[in-house]
C-alpha positions in Angstrom: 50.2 -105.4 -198.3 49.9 -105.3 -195.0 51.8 -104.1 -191.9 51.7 -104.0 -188.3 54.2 -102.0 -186.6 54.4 -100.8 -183.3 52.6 -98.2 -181.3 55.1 -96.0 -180.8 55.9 -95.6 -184.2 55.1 -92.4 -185.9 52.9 -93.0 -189.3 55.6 -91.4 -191.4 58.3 -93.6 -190.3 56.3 -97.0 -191.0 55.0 -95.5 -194.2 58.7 -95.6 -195.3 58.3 -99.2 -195.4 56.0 -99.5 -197.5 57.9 -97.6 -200.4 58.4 -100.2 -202.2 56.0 -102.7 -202.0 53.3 -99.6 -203.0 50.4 -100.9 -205.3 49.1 -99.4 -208.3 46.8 -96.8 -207.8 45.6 -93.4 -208.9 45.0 -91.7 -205.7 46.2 -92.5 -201.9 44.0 -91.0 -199.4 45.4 -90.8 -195.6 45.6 -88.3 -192.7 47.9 -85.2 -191.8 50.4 -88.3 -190.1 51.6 -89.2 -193.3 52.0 -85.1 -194.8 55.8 -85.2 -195.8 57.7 -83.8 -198.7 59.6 -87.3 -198.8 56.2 -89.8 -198.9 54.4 -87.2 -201.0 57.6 -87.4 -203.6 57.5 -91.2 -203.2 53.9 -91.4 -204.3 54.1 -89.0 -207.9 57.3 -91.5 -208.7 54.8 -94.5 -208.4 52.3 -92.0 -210.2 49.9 -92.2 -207.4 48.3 -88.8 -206.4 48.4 -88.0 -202.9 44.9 -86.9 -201.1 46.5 -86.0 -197.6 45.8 -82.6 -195.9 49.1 -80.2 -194.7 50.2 -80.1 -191.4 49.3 -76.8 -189.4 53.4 -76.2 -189.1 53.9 -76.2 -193.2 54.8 -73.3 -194.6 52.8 -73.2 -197.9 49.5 -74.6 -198.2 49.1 -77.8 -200.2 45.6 -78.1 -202.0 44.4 -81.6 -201.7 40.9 -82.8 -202.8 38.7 -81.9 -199.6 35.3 -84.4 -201.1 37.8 -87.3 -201.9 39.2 -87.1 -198.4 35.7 -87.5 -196.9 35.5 -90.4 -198.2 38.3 -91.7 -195.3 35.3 -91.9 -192.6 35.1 -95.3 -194.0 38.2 -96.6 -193.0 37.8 -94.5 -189.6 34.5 -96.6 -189.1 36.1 -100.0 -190.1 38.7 -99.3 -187.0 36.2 -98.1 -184.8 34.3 -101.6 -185.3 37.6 -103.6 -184.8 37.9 -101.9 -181.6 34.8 -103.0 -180.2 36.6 -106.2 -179.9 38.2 -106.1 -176.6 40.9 -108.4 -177.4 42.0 -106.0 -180.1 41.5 -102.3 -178.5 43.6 -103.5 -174.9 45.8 -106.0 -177.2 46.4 -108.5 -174.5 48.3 -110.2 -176.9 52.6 -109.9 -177.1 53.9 -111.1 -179.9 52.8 -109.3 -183.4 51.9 -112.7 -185.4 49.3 -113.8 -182.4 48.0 -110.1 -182.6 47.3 -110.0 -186.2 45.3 -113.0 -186.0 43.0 -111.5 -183.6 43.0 -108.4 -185.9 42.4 -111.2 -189.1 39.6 -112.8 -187.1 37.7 -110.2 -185.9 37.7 -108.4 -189.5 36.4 -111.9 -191.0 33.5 -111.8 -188.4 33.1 -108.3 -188.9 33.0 -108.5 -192.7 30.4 -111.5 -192.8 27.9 -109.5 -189.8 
């Protein structure tokens, strides 16, 4: 599944769109954007274990598995190459479909380097 929203928009809130089209898996790993009682309890119900650090501002301390969530630099790398395209990192384009395409392309080129 995949999902482009807009810039603006807080990872929480576009998370919420994603509740139910949520794949199988054991574990979800993501940053201290998505830490929310509400996406954390929509994960167990699929029966996927969240791997997401607390916010500074929560109250109790929630332990999450600190060598699974090194394993996130990967992801951080794969946008860090996507931005080297300049098309991408300024978006130039408007509309979302055009922008995705450039998104598509330069991960097919990136994928096959």
């Amino acid at each position: 599944m995949l999902l482009l929203t807009e810039g603006q928009m807080s990872d929480h809130t576009g998370a919420k769109l994603l509740y139910p089209q949520m794949p199988e898996a054991d574990t979800l790993i993501a940053d201290k954007g998505y830490d929310s009682d509400e996406f954390r309890d929509a994960l167990e119900a699929k029966g996927i274990a969240p791997c997401i650090p607390p916010k500074r501002n929560r109250r109790r301390a929630i332990p999450f598995d600190k060598v699974l969530y090194k394993q996130r630099h990967k992801i951080e790398n794969m946008f860090g190459r996507l931005k080297d395209w300049r098309r991408v990192s300024t978006r130039y384009d408007r509309c979302a479909h055009t922008f995705f395409s450039a998104i598509c392309i330069a991960a097919t080129v990136i994928f096959w380097l």
